[in-house]
NUVEXGU-701428 format. One record per residue: residue number from 1; residue in three letters; x, y, z of N, C-alpha, C in turn. Coordinates in steps of 0.05 Angstrom, whole numbers, padded with zeros to 5 digits. Each point is the difference from the previous one (the first is absolute). Layout:
<bamis>
BAMI, NUM, Ala, X, Y, Z, X, Y, Z, X, Y, Z
...
</bamis>
This chain:
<bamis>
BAMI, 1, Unk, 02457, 04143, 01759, -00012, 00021, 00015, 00010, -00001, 00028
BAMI, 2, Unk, 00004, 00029, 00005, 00008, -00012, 00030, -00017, 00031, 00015
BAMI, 3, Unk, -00011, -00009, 00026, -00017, 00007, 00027, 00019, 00009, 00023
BAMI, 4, Unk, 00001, 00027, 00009, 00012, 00014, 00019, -00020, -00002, 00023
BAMI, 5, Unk, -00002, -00018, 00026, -00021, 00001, 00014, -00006, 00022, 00016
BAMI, 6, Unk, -00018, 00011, 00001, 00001, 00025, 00019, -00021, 00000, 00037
BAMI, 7, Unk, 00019, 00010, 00007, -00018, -00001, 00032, -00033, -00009, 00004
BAMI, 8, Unk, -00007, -00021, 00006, -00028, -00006, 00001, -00015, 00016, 00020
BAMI, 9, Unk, -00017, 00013, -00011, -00019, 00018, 00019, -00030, -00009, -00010
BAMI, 10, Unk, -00019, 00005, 00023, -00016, -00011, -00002, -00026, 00025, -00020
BAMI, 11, Unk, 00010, 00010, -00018, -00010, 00021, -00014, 00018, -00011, -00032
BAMI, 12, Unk, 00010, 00002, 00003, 00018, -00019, -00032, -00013, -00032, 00004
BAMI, 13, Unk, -00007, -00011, 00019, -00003, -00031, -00011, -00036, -00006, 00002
BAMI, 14, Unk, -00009, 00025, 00001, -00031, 00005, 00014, -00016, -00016, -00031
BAMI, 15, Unk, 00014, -00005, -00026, -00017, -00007, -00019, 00003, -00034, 00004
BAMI, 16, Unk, 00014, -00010, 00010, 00014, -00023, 00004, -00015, -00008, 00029
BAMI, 17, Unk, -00002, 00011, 00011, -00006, -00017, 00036, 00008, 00022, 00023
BAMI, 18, Unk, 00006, -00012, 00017, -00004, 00014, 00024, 00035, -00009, 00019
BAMI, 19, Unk, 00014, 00022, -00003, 00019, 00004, 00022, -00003, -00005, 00029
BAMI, 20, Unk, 00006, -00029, 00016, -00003, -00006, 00017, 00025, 00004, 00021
BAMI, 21, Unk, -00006, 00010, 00020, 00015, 00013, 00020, -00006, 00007, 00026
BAMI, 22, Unk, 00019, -00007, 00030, -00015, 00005, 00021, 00000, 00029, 00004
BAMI, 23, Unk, -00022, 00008, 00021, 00003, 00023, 00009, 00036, 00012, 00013
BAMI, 24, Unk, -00004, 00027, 00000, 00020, 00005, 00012, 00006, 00011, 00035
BAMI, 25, Unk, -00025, 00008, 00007, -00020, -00005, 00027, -00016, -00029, 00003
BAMI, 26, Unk, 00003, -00002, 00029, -00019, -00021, 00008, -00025, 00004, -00018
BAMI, 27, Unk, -00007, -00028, 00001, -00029, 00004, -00009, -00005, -00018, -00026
BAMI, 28, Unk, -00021, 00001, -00014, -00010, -00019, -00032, 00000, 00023, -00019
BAMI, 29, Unk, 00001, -00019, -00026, -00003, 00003, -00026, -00010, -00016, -00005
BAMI, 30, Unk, -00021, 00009, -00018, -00016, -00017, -00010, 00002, -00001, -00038
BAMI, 31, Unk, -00002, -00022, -00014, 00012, -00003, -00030, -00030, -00004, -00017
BAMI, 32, Unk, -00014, 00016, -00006, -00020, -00002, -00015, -00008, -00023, -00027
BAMI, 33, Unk, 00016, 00003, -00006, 00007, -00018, -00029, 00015, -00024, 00004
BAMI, 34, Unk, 00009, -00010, 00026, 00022, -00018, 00006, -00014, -00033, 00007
BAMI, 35, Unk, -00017, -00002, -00011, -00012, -00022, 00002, -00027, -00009, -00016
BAMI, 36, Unk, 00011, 00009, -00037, -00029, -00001, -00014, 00003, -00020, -00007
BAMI, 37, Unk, -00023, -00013, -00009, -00004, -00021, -00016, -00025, -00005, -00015
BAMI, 38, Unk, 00003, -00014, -00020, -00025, 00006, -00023, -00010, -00031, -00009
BAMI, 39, Unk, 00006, -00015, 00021, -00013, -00022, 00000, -00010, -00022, 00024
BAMI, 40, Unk, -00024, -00001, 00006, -00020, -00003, 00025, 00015, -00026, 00010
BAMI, 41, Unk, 00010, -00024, -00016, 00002, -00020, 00003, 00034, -00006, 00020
BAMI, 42, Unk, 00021, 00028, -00015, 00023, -00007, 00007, -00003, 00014, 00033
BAMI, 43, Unk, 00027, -00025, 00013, 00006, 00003, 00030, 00031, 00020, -00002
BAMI, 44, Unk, -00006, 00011, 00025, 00020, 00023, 00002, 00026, -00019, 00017
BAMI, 45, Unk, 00018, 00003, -00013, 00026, -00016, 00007, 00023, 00022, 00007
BAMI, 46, Unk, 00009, -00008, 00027, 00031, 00013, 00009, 00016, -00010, 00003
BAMI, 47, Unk, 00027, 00002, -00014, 00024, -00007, 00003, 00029, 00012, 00000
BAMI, 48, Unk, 00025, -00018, 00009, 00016, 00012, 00010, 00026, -00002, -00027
BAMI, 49, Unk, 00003, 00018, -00004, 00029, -00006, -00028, 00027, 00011, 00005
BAMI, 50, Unk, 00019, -00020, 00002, 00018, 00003, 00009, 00016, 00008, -00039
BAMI, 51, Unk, 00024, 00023, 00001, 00014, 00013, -00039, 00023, -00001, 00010
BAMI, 52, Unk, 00022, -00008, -00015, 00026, 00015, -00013, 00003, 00016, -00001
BAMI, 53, Unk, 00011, 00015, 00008, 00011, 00037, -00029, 00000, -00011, -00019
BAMI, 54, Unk, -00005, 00018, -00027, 00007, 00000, -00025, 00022, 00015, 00002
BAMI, 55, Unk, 00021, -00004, -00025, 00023, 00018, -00011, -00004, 00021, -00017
BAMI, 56, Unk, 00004, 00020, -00014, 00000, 00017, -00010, 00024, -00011, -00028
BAMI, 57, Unk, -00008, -00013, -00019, -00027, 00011, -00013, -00024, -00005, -00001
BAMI, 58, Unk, -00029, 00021, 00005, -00022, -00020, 00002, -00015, 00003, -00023
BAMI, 59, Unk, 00001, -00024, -00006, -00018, -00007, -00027, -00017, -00016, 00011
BAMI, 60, Unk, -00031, 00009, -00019, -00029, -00013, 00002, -00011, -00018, -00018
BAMI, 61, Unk, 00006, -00020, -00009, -00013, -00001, -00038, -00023, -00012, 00018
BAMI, 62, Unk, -00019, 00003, 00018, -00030, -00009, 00004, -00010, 00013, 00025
BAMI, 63, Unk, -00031, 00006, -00005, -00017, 00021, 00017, -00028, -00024, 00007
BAMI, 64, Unk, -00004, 00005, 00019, -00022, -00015, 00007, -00030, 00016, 00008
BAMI, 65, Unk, -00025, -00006, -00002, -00018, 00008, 00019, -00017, -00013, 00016
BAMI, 66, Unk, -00008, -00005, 00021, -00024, -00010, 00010, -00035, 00008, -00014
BAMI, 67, Unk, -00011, -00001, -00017, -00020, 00016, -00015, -00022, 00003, 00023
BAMI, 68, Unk, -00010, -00021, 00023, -00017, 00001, 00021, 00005, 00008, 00023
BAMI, 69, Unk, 00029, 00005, 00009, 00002, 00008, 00034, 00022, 00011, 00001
BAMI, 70, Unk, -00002, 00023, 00018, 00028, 00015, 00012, 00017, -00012, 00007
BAMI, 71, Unk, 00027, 00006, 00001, 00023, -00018, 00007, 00018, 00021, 00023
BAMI, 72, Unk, 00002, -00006, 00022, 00004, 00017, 00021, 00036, -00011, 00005
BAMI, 73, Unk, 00022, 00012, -00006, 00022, -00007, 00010, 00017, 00016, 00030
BAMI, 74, Unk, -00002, -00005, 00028, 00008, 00021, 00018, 00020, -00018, 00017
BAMI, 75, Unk, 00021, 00014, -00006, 00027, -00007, 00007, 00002, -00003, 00034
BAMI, 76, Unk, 00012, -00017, 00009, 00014, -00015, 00028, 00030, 00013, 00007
BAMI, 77, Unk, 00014, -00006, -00018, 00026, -00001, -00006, 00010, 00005, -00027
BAMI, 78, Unk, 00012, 00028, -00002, 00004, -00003, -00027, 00009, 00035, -00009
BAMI, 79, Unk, 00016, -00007, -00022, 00020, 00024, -00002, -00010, 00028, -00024
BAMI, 80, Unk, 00010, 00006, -00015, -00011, 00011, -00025, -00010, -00015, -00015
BAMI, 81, Unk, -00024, 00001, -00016, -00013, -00023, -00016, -00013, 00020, -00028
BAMI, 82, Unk, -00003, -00020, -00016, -00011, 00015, -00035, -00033, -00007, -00005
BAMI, 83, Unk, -00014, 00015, 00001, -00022, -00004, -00006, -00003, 00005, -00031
BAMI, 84, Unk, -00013, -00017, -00026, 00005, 00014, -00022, -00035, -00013, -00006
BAMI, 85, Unk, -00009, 00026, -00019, -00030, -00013, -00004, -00006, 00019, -00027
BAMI, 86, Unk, -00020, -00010, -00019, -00001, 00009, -00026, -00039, -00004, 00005
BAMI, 87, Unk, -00004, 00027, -00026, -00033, -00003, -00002, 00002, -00019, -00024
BAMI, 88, Unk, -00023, 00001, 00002, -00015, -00021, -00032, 00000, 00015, -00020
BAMI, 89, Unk, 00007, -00012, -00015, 00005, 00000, -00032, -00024, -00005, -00012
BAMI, 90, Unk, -00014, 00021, -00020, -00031, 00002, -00008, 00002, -00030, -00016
BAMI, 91, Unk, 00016, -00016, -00012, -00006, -00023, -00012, 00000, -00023, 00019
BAMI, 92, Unk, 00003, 00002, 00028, 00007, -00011, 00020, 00025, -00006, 00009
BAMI, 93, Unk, 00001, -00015, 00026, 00035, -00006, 00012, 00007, 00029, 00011
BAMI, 94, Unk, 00017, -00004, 00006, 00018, 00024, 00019, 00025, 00020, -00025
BAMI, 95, Unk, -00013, 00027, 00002, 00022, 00015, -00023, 00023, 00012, 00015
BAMI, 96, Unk, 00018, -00019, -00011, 00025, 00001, 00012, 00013, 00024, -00008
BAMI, 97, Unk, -00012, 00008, -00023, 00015, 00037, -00005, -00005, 00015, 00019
BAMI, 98, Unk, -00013, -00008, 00021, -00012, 00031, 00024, -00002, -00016, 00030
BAMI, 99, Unk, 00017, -00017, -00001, 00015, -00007, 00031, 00015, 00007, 00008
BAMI, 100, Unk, -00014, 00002, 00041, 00012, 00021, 00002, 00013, -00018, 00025
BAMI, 101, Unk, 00017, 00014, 00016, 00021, -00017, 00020, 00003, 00016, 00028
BAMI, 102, Unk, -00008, -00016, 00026, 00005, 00030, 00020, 00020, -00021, 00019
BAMI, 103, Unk, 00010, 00019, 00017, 00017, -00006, 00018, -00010, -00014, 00028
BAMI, 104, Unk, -00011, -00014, 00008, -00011, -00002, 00032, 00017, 00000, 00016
BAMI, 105, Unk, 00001, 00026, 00023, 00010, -00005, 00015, -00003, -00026, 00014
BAMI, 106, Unk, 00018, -00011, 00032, 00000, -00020, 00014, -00027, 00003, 00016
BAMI, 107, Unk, -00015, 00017, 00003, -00026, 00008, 00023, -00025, -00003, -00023
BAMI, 108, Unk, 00001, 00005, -00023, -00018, -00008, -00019, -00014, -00023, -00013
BAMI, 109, Unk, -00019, -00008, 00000, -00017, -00022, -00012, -00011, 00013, -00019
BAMI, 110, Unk, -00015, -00023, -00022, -00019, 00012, -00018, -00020, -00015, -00006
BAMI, 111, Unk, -00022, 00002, -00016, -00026, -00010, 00000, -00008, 00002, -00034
BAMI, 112, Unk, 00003, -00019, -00013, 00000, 00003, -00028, -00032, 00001, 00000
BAMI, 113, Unk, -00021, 00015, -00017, -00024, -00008, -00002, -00003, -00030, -00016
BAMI, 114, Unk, -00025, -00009, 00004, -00005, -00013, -00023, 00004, 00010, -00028
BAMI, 115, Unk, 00014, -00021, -00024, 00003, 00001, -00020, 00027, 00020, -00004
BAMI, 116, Unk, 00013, 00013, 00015, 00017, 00003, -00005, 00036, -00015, -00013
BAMI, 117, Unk, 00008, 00013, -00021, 00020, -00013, -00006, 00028, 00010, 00015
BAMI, 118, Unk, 00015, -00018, 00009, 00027, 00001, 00018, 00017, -00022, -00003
BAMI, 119, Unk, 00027, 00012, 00007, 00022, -00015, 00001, 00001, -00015, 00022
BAMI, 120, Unk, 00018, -00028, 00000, 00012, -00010, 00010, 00000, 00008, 00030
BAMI, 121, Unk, 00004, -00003, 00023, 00007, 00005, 00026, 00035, 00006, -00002
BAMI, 122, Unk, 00016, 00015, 00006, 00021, 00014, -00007, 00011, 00009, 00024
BAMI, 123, Unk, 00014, -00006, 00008, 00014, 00012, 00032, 00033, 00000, -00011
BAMI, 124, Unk, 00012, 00028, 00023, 00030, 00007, -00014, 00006, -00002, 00031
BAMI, 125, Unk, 00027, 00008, 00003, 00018, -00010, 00032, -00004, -00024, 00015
BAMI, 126, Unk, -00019, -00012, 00001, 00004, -00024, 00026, -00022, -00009, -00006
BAMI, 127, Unk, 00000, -00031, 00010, -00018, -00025, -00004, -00036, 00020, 00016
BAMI, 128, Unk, -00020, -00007, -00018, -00027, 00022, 00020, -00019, -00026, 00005
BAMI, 129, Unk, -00012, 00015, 00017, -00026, -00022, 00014, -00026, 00025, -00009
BAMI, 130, Unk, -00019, -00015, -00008, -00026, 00017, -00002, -00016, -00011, -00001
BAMI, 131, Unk, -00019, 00010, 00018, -00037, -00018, -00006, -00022, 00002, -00027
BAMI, 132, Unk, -00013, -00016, -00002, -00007, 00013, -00030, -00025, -00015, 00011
BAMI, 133, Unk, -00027, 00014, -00018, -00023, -00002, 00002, -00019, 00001, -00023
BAMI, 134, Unk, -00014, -00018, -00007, -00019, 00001, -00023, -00015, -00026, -00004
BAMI, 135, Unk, -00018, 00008, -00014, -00027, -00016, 00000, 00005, -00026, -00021
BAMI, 136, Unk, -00001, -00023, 00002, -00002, -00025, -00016, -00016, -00021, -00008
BAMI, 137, Unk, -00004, -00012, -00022, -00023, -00010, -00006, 00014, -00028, -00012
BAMI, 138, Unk, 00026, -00003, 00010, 00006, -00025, -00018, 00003, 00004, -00024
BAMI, 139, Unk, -00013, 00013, -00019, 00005, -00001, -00029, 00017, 00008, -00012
BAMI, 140, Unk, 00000, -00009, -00033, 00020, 00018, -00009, -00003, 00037, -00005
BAMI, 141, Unk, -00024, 00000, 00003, -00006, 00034, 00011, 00015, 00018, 00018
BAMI, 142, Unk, 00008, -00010, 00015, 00010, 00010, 00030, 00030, 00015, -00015
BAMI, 143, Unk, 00023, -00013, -00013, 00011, 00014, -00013, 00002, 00000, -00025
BAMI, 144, Unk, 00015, 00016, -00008, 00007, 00004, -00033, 00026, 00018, -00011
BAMI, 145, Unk, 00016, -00022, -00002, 00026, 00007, -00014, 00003, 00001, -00031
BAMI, 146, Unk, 00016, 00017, -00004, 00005, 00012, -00035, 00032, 00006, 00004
BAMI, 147, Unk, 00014, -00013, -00022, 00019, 00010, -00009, -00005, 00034, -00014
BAMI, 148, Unk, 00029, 00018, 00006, 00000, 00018, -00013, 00021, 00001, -00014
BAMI, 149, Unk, -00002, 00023, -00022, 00026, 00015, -00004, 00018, 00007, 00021
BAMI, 150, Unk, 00020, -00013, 00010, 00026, -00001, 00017, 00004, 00037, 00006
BAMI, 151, Unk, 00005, 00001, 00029, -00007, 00039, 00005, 00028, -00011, 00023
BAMI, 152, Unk, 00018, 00029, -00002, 00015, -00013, 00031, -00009, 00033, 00017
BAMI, 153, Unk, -00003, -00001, 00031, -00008, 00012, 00018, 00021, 00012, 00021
BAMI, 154, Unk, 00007, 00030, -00005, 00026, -00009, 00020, -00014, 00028, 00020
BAMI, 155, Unk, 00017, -00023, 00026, -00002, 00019, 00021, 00007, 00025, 00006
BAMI, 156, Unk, -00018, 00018, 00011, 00004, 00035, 00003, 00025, 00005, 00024
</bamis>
């Protein structure tokens, strides 16, 4: 199977999370959804992640979700990048037949909800820097990786 990524707008990824982005006038934005979490106990952790580019071809064989807390990724440094995220599959896990793939521009962040399923962190042209944000509890709750059926993703 292969995924044509298309321009990430914050109206196409609205089932998924929240399109994070600065203003284009002085001033705030504020991210409604950019900091949930669904468990009293976990502490809210920020950190700094330094990626590679990937090459083209991009293949996925695994999707992850956090099932308790948003996962906030907003770029420092950093070029064209692949966001790829899939809904749930009524038997559970992530249904890889209806993943979908967007383009982030370099001025774009995103904000996965809780329980959402997503790819890998994916950056194309040049080494990126990005802050990332989400809630942790130590456990093995916090994430959750699944092998998939192998999908490749190519850039728009």
């Amino acid at each position: 199977m292969e995924i044509l990524a298309r321009p990430l707008t914050p109206e196409a990824f609205a089932p998924y999370g929240e399109v994070v982005e600065a203003p284009a006038d002085p001033g705030r934005v504020y991210f409604a959804s950019s900091v949930g979490n669904l468990r009293p106990a976990a502490d809210p952790k920020l950190w700094l992640l330094r990626k590679l580019p990937a090459s083209p071809p991009l293949e996925f064989g695994a999707l992850e979700r956090h099932q308790f807390s948003s996962q906030s990724f907003v770029p420092l440094e950093v070029g064209r990048w692949i966001v790829v995220v899939a809904p749930h599959e009524p038997r559970g896990g992530p249904d890889v037949g209806c993943v979908q793939a967007f383009m982030a521009l370099p001025t774009q962040g995103v904000t996965y909800r809780p329980n959402v399923w997503h790819g890998a962190l994916t950056v194309l042209d040049k080494p990126a820097r990005l802050c990332v944000f989400m809630w942790l509890d130590g456990t093995p709750a916090d994430e959750e990786i699944v092998t998939v059926r192998p999908f490749i993703v190519r850039p728009s």
